[in-house]
C-alpha positions as CSV (number, residue, x, y, z in Angstrom):
1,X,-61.7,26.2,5.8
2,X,-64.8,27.0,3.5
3,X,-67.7,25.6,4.2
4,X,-68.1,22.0,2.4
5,X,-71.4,21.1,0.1
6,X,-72.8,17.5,1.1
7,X,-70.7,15.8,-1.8
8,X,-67.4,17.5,0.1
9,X,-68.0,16.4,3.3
10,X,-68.7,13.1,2.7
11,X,-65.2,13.1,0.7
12,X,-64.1,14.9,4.1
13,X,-64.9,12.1,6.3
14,X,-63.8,9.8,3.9
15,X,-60.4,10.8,3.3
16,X,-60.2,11.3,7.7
17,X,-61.0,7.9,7.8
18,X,-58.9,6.1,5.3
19,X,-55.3,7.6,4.9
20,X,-54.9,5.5,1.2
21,X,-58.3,6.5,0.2
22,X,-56.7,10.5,1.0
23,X,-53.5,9.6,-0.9
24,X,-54.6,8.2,-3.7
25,X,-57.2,10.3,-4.4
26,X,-56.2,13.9,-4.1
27,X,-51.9,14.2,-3.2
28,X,-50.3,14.8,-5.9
29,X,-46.0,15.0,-5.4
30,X,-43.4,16.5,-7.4
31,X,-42.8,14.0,-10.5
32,X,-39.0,13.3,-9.6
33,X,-38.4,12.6,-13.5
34,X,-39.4,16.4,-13.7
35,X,-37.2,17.6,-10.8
36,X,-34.4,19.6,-12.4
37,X,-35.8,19.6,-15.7
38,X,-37.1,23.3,-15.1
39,X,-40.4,22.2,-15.8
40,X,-41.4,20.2,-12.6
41,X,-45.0,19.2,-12.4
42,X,-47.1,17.5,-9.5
43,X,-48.4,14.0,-10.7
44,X,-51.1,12.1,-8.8
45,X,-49.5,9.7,-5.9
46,X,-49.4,6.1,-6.5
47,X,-48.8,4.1,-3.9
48,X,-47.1,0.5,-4.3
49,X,-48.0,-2.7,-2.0
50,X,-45.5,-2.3,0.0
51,X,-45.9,1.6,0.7
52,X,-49.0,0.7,2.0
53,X,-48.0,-2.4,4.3
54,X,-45.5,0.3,6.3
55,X,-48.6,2.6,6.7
56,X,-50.5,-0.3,8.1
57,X,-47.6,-1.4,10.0
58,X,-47.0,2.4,11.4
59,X,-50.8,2.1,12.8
60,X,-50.5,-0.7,14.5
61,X,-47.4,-0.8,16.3
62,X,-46.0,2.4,18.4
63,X,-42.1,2.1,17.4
64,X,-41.5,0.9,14.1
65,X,-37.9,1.0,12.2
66,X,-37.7,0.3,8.7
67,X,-34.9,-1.1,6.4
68,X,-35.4,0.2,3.6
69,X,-33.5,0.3,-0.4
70,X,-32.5,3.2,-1.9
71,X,-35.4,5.3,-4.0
72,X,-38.5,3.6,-2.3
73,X,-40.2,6.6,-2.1
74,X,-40.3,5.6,2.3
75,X,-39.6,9.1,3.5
76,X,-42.5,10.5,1.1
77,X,-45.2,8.2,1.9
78,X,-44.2,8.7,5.8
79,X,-44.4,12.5,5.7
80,X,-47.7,12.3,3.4
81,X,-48.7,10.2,6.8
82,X,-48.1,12.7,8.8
83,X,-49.8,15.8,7.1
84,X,-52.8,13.3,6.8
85,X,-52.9,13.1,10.8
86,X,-52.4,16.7,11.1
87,X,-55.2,17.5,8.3
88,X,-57.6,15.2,10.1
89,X,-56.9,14.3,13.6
90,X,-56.7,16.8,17.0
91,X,-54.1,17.8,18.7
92,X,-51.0,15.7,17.2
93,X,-47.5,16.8,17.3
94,X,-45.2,15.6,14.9
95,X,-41.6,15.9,14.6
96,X,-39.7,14.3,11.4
97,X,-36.3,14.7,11.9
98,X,-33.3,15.1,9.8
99,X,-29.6,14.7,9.8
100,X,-29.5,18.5,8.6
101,X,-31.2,21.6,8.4
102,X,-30.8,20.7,4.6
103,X,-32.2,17.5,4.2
104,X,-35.3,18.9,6.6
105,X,-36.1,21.4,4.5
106,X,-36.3,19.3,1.6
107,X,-38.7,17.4,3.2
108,X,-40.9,20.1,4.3
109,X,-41.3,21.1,0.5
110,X,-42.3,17.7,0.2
111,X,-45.3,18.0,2.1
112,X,-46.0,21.8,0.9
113,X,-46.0,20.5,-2.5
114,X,-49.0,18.0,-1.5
115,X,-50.9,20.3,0.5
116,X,-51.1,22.7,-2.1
117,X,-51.6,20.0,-4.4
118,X,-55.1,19.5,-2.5
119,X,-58.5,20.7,-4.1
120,X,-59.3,24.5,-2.7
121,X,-62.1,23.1,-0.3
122,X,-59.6,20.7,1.5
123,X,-56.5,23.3,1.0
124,X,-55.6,24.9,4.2
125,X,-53.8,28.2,3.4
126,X,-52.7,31.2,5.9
127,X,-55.3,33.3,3.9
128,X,-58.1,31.5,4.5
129,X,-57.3,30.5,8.3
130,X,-56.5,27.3,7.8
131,X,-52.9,27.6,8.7
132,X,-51.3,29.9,11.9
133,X,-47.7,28.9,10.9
134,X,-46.7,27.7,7.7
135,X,-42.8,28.1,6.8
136,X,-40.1,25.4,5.9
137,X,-39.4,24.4,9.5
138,X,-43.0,24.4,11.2
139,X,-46.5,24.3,9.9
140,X,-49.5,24.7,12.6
141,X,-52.5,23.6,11.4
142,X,-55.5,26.1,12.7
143,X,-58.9,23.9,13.0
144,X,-56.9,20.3,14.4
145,X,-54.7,22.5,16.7
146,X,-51.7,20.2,15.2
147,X,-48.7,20.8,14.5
148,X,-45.9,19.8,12.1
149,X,-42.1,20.4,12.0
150,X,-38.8,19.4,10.2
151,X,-35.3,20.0,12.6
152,X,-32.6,18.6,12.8
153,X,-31.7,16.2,16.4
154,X,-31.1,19.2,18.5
155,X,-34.5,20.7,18.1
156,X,-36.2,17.6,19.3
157,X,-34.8,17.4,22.8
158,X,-37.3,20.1,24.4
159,X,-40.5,18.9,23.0
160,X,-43.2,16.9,24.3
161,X,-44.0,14.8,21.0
162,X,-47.3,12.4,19.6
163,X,-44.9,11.0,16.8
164,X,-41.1,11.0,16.2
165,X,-40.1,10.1,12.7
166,X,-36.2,10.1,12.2
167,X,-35.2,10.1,8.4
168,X,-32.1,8.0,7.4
169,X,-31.0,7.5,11.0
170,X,-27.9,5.5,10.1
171,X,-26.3,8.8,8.6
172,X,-27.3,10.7,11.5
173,X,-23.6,11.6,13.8
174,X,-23.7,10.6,17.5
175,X,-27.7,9.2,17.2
176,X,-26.4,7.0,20.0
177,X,-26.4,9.8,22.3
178,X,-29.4,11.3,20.3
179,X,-31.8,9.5,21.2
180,X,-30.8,9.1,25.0
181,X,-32.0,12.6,24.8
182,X,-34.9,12.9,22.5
183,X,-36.4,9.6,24.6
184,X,-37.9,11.2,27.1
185,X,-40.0,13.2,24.4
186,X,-42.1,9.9,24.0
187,X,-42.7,9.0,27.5
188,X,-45.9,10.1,28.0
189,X,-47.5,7.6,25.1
190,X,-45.6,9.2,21.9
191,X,-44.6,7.2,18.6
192,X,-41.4,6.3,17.0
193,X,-40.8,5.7,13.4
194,X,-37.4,5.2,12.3
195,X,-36.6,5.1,8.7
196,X,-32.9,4.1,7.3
197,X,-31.1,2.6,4.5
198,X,-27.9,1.1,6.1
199,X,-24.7,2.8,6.6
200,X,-22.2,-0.3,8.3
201,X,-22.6,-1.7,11.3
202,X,-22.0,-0.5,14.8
203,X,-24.2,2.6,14.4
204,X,-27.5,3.1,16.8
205,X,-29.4,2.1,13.6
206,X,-27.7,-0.6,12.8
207,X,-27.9,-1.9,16.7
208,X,-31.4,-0.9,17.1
209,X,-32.5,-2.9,14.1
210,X,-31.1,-6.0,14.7
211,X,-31.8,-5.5,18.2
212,X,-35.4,-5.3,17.1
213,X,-35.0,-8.7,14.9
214,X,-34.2,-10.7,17.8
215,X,-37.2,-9.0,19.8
216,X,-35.1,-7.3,22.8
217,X,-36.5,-4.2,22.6
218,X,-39.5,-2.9,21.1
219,X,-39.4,-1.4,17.9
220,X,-40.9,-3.2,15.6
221,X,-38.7,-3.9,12.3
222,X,-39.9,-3.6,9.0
223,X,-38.2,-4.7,5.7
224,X,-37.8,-4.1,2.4
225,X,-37.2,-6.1,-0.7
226,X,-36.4,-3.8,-3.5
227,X,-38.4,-6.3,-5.8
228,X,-41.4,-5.2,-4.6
229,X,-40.7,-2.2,-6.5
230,X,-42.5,-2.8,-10.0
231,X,-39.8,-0.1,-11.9
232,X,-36.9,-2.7,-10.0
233,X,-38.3,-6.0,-10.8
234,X,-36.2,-6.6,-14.4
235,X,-33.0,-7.9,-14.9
236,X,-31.5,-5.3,-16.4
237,X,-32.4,-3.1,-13.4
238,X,-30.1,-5.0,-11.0
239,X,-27.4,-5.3,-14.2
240,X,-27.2,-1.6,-14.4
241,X,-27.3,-1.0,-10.8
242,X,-24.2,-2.6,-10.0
243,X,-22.8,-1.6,-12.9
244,X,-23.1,1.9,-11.6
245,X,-23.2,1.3,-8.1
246,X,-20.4,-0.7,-7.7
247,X,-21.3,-4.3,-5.5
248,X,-20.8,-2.4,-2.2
249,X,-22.9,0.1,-2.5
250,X,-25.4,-1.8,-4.4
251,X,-25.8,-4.2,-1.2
252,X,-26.4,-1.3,0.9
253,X,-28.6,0.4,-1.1
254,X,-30.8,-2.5,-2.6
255,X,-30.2,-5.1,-0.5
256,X,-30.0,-3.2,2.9
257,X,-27.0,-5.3,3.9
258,X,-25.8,-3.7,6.9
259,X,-22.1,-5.6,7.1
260,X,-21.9,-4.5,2.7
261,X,-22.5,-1.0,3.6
262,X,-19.4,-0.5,5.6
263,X,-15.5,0.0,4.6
264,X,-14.8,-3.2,7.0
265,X,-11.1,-3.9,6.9
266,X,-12.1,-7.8,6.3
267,X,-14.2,-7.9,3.1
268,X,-17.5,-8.3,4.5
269,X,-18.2,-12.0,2.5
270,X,-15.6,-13.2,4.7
271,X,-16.8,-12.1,7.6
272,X,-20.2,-13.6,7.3
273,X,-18.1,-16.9,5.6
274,X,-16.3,-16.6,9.2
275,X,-19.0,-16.3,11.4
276,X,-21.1,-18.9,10.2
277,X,-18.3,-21.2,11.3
278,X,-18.2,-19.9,15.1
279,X,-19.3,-22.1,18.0
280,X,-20.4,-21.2,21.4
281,X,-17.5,-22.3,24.1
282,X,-17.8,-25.6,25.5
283,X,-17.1,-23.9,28.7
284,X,-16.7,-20.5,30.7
285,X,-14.3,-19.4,33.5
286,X,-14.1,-16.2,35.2
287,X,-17.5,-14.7,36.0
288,X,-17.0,-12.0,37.8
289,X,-14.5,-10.7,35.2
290,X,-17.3,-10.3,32.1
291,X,-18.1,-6.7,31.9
292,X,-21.7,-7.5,31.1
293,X,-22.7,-10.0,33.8
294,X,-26.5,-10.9,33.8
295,X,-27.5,-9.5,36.8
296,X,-26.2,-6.0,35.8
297,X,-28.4,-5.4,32.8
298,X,-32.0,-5.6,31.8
299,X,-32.9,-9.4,30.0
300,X,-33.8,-7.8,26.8
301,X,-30.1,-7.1,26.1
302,X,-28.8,-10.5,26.7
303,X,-27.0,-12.9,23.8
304,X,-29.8,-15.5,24.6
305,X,-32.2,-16.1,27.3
306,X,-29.7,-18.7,29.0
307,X,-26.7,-16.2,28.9
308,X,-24.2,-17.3,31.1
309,X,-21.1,-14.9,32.0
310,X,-17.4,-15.3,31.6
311,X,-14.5,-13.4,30.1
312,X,-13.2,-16.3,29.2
313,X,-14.3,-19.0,26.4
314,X,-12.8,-22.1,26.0
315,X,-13.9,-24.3,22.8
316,X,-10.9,-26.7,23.3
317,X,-8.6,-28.2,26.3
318,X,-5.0,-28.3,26.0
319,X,-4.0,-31.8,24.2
320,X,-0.9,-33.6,25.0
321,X,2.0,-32.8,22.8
322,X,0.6,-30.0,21.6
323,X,2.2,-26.7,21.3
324,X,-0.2,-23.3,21.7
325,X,0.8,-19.7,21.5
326,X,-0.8,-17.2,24.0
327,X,-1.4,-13.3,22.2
328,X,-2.6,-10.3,24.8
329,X,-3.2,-7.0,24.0
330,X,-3.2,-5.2,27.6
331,X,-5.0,-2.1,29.5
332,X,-6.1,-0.5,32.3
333,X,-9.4,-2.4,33.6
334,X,-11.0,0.9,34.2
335,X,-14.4,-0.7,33.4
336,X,-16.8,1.9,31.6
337,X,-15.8,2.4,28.1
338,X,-12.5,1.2,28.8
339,X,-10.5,-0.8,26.5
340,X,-10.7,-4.7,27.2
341,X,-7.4,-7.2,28.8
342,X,-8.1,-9.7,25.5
343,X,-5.6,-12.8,24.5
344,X,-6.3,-15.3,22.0
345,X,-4.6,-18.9,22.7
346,X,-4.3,-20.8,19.1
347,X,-3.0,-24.7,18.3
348,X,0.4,-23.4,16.9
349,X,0.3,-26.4,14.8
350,X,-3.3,-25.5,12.9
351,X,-3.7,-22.3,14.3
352,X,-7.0,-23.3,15.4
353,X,-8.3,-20.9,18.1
354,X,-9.0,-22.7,21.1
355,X,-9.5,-20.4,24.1
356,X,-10.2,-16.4,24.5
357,X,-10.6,-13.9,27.6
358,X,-12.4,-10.7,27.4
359,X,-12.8,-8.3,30.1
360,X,-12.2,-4.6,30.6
361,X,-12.7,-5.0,34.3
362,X,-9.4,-6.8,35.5
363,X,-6.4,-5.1,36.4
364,X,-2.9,-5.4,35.0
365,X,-1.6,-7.3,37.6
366,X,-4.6,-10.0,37.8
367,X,-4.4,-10.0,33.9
368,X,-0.8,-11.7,34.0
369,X,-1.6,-13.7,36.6
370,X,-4.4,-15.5,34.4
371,X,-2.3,-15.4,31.5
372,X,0.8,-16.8,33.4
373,X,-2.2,-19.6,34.7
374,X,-3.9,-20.3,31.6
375,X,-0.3,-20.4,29.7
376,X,0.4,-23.3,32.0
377,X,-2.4,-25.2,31.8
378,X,-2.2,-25.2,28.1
379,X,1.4,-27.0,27.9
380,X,3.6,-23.7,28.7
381,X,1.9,-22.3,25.9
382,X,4.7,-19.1,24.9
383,X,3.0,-15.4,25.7
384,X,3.2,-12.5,23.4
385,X,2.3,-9.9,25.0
386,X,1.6,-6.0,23.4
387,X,3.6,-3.9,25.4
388,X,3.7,-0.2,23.3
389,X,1.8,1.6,26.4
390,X,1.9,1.4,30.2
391,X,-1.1,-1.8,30.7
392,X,1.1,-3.8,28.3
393,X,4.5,-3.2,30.2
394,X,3.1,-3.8,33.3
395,X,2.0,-7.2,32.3
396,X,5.6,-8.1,31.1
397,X,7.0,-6.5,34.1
398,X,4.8,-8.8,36.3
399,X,5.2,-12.0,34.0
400,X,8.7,-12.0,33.9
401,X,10.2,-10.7,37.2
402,X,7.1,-11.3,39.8
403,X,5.7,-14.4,38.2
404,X,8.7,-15.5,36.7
405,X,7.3,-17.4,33.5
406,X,9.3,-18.4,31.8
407,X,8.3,-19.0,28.1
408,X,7.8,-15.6,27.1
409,X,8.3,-13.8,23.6
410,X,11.3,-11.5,23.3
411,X,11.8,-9.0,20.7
412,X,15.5,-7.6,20.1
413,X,15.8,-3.9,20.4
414,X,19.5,-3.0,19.7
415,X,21.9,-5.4,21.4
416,X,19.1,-5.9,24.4
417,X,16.2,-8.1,24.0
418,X,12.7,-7.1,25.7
419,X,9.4,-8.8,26.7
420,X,6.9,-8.8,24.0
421,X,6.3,-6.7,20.9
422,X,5.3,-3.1,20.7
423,X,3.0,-1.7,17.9
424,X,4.3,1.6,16.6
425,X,2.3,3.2,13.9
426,X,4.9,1.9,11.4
427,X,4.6,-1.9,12.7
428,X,1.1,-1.8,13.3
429,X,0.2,-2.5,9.5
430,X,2.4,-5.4,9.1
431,X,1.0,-6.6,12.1
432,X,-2.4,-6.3,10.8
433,X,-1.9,-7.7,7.3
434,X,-0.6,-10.7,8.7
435,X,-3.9,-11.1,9.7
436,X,-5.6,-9.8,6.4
437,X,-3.4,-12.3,4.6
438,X,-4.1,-15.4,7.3
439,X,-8.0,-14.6,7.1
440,X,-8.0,-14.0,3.0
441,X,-6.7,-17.7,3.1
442,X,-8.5,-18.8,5.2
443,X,-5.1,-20.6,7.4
444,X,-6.7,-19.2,10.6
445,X,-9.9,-21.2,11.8
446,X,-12.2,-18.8,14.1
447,X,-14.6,-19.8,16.9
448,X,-15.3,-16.2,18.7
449,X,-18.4,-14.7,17.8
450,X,-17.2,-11.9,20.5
451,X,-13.9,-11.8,17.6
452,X,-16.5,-11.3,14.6
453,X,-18.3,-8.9,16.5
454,X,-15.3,-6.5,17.0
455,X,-14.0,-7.3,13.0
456,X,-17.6,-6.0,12.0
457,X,-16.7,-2.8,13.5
458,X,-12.7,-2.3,12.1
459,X,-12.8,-0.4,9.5
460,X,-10.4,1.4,7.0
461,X,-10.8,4.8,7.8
462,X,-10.0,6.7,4.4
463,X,-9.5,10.4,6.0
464,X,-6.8,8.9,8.3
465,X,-5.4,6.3,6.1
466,X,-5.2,3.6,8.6
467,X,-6.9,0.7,9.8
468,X,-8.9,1.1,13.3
469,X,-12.1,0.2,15.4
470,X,-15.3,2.8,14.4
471,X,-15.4,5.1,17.0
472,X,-16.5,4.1,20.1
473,X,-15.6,0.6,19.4
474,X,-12.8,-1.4,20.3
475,X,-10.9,-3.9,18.0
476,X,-8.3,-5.6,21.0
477,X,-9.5,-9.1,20.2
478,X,-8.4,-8.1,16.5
479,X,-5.1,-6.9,17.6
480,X,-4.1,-9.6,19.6
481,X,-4.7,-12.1,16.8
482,X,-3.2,-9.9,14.3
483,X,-0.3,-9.8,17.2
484,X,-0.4,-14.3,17.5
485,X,-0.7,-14.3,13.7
486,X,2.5,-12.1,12.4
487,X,4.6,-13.8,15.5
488,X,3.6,-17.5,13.9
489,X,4.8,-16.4,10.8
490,X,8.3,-14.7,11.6
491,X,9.5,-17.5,13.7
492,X,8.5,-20.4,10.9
493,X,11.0,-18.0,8.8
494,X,13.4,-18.2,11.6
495,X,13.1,-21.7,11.9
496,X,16.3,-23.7,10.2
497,X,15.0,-25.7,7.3
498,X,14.2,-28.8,8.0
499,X,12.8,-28.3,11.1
500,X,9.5,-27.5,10.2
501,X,7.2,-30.1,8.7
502,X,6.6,-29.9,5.0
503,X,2.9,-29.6,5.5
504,X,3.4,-26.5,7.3
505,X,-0.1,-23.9,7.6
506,X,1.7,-21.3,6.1
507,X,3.0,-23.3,3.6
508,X,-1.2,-23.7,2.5
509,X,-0.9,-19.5,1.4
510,X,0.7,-20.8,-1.8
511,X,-1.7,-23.4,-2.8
512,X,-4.8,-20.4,-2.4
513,X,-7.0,-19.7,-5.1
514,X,-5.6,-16.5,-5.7
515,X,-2.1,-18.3,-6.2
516,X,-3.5,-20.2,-8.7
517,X,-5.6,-17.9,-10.5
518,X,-2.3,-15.8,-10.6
519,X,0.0,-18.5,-12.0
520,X,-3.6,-19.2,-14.7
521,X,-3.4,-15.5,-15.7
522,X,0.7,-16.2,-16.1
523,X,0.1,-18.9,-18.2
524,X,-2.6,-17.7,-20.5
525,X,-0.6,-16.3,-23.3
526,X,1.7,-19.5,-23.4
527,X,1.2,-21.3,-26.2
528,X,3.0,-23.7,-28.6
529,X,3.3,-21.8,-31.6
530,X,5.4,-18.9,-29.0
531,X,7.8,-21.7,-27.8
532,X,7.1,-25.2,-29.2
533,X,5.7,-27.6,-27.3
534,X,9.0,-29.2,-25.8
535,X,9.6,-25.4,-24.3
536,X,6.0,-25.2,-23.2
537,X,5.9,-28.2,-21.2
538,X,9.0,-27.3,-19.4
539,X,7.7,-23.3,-18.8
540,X,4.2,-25.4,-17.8
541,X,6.0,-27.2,-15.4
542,X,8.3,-24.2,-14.1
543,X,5.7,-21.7,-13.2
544,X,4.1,-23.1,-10.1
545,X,7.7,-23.0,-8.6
546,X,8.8,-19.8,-9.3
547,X,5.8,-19.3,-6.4
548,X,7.1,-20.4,-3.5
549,X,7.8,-19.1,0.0
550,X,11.1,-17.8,0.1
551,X,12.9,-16.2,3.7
552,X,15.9,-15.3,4.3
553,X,17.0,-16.2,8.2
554,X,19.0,-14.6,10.2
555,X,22.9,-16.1,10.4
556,X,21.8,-18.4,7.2
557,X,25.1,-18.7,6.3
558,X,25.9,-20.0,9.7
559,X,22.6,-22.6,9.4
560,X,23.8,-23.8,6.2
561,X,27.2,-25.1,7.3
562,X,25.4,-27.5,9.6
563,X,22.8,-27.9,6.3
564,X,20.0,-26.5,7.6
């Protein structure tokens, strides 16, 4: 650098001392209006309120992670911050990284763009020795001995770093496994900032966050209202928005709603109508069967301060006279990542859920023996069991010959009959939109917050064009309802009539709001002048029966010559 007059090096030590002060006197950024327009032009940078809260915020704490809405200008401001420290401070090393070589070179011309925005006395250039390296992915700055790059994850992982700051982190594959290894980087006293509009739950971001909002760990979180955006503040903006958007994304993008952002197989307003309405269990049984017991992982990640384990919850005991169904989806106990021994045990009559076990720890064999137990206790409650691979047959084997229960659900296969149900990928959709259908109507009344916590995470997946848990995840709480659920329903339509009350849960489908906005939109071109009034009092009174559950049983002739 050239040497400074007194007027410049007061502005010098100005500007090292007050990053705004720097920012909003000499950066100029690429006008994004101009972008594209093949005459872009640098335009001074204005910083809004809440631009300069983060910064504050990015000071004082060492791991910050923001939520931020779409267009905030976050990822500018935070790499303006960072050529700032590396203009004016010794010795930093900064990483911000990118979820590809693409997206990190954008950024770097972000902060090229401001640095040769900067007056020629401030400027530092490769000519004048003010630069050593200065290139898309790394630029070394000569007189603070600091340096600044843009990489992708990969690059991270071998470098000792001052600050870490990881640009949409949500969008970033496997950041899970990430930032196991690009931890280490900060141990020796380095900085974090992680900056992310939301991309669906279940994601590192997404846990990290939320994590962070409950304080168990130590990120700070940071949030965003897109209203404290002056160009976002009128009507029409949010109008327009959604217009273009669509609601989904505009919940992501402007409302950083984590559950909006996500294809969720449940719309995600249900799922939030849903959990509001869970409970915590009156009581817990089988301790040494959770997969997360308290003393086997640090406090920070409990539920609550007063966790107390147990695979499984029980929110109601068994009443006299009534009737329960038992639904299991089986596996191997091989603890890990394994898949989890789950059942759901509902009032048949409400389908209220009254008890659940949880536990990828348990083995086969101890799995029927709790369900055969617990099946027992709740008034012979029937068991349906999943039995389309090896866990699942092994738990009907052992049920029905070993244990010898006897209230077991049988599904025909040819002229046999055989324990449980099996899940091909041709049934498995029914399966599951018997649950879509129960939830949408809202027939199915939910307690499990360890049931909402798997539906957050099934999602449609569009490349496969099926319905399944995110990777990683597991969805066999979801199964085993969907499994109680579609069971429920086929044997009401089995049932001979009569036998089943006329108040009947199922029966509730047809008196939904979507029935009735149906028959509505049926009705609204029916007016007098098209039939008379006569005819359209009778077609009036007509239409709400033409919707009505019809089945047809098997052997209903049979049935109707005892008429039922």
């Amino acid at each position: 650098m050239n040497l400074l007059t007194p007027q410049q090096l007061d502005e010098f030590i100005h500007c090292k001392e007050d990053f705004l002060y720097f920012a909003k006197t000499y950066v100029k950024i690429l006008d994004a209006d101009s972008e594209g327009s093949g005459t872009p032009k640098l335009v001074p940078f204005i910083l809004y309120g809440f631009q300069e809260r983060v910064i504050q915020d990015y000071e004082i704490y060492s791991q910050n992670i923001v939520s931020k809405f779409r267009q905030g200008g976050l990822t500018t401001v935070s790499v303006i911050w960072a050529l700032w420290r590396c203009l004016f401070k010794t010795d930093q090393v900064i990483m911000v990284m990118s979820k590809s070589d693409r997206e990190a070179v954008n950024i770097s011309k972000k902060v090229r763009d401001a640095k040769d925005g900067l007056p020629l006395w401030m400027r530092p250039t490769l000519k004048n020795g003010g630069m050593r390296i200065d290139n898309d992915h790394e630029k070394e700055f000569a007189e603070t001995g600091s340096v600044l790059s843009f990489h992708t994850s990969k690059a991270a992982r071998s470098r000792s770093l001052t600050h870490l700051i990881i640009d949409e982190a949500a969008f970033i594959p496997n950041m899970a496994d990430e930032w196991a290894a690009m931890y280490p980087t900060l141990a020796t006293g380095g900085r974090c900032i992680v900056i992310s509009t939301p991309n669906g739950i279940g994601n590192w971001y997404e846990e990290t966050y939320m994590k962070a909002k409950d304080k168990k760990n130590t990120f700070h979180p940071i949030d965003l209202n897109y209203k404290e955006h002056p160009k976002y503040r009128k009507p029409e903006f949010e109008e327009k928005m959604k217009a273009n958007l669509g609601l989904r994304k505009w919940s992501q993008e402007f409302l950083c709603d984590f559950l909006g952002a996500g294809e969720t197989y449940i719309e995600s307003a249900l799922i939030k109508e849903y959990e509001r309405k869970c409970e915590d269990p009156i009581r817990k049984l089988y301790p040494e069967w959770d997969q997360r017991p308290e003393d086997i992982f640090d406090d920070l990640d409990l539920p609550n301060s007063h966790y107390e384990p147990g695979a499984m919850h029980i929110w109601e005991e068994p009443r006299l006279g009534h009737e329960y169904i038992i639904a299991a989806d089986a596996a191997e106990g091989v603890g890990d990542e394994g898949d989890n021994n789950a059942f759901h045990i509902l009032d048949a009559a409400t389908l209220t859920q009254v008890a659940e076990f949880y536990s990828n720890i348990v083995p086969p064999h101890k799995f029927a023996v709790v369900l055969k137990e617990t099946a027992t206790y709740y008034n012979g409650a029937q068991v349906i069991v999943e039995n389309t691979m090896g866990p699942g047959l092994a738990v009907c084997n052992h049920l029905e010959n070993t244990l010898a229960y006897d209230n077991i659900y049988y599904t025909q296969t040819g002229k046999r009959e055989k324990a449980g149900v099996k899940l091909n990928k041709n049934e498995r959709p029914v399966y599951l939109e018997s649950l879509q259908t129960c939830m949408m109507n809202k027939i199915v009344k939910i307690k499990s917050y360890r049931f909402i916590k798997e539906l957050k995470t099934f999602i449609w997946n569009k490349q496969k064009q099926r319905a399944e848990a995110q990777k990683g995840k597991h969805d066999d709480l979801v199964i085993s309802l969907a499994i109680a659920l579609f069971v429920t329903n086929a044997q009401e339509r089995q049932a001979p009539i009569g036998a089943i009350a006329s108040n009947t849960i199922f029966a509730d489908i047809f008196k939904n709001e979507s029935f009735e906005n149906i028959k509505k939109e049926l009705e609204k071109g029916i007016t007098d002048d098209m039939f008379g009034e006569e005819q359209t009092e009778e077609l009036a009174e007509l239409l709400p029966k033409l919707i009505k559950p019809r089945h047809r049983r098997p052997f209903d002739k049979l049935l109707k010559s005892f008429d039922w």
